[in-house]
N, C-alpha and C positions, 0 to 999 in steps of 0.2 A: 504494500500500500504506500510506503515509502516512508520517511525519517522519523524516527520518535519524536515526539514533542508537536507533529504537526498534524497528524492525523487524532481524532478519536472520537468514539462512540461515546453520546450523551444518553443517557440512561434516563425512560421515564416518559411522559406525554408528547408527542410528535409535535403538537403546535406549541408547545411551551418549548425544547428544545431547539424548534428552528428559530424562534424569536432569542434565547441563548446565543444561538451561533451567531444570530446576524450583528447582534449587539457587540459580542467578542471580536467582529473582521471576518470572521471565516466563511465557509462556502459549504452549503449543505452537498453532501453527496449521493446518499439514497437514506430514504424513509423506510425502517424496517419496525415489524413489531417489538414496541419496548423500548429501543434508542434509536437514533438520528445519525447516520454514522455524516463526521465533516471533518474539513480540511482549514488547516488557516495556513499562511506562508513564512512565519516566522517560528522558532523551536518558543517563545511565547504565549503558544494559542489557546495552549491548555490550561493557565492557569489562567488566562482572562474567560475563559467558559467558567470557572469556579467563582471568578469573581462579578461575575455578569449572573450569577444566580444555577448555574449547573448543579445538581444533588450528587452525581456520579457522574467520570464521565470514565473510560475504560480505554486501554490502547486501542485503533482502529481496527489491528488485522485481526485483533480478538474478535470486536466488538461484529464484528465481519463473518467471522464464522459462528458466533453465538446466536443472534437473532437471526430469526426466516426474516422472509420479504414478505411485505407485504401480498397478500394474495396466496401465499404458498402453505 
């Protein structure tokens, strides 16, 4: 998925997490059941999703293979 710290899965309500990421800078990447998986471009992104109100958020390539997709 690529570099720690830029990727991760916010854990939790799909519309509250994408309002999370956009607030943080980052760039939502797919909406899956239970987290949000995103991207920001700086090894920063992650603690501005915490500090933008994130409850969890998880490494992405976890967070990637932990939750289905929506629909599945």
């Amino acid at each position: 998925v690529g570099p720690a710290g830029r990727h991760g899965a916010v854990i939790g309500d799909g519309p509250a997490a994408v309002r999370v990421i956009a607030a943080a800078g980052g760039r939502v990447v797919e909406v899956r059941r239970g987290a949000t998986l995103a991207r920001g471009d700086d090894a920063g992104f992650v603690r501005r999703l915490y500090a933008n109100g994130a409850r969890a958020v998880i490494e992405g390539r976890i967070g990637a293979g932990c939750f289905a997709t929506k629909g599945a």
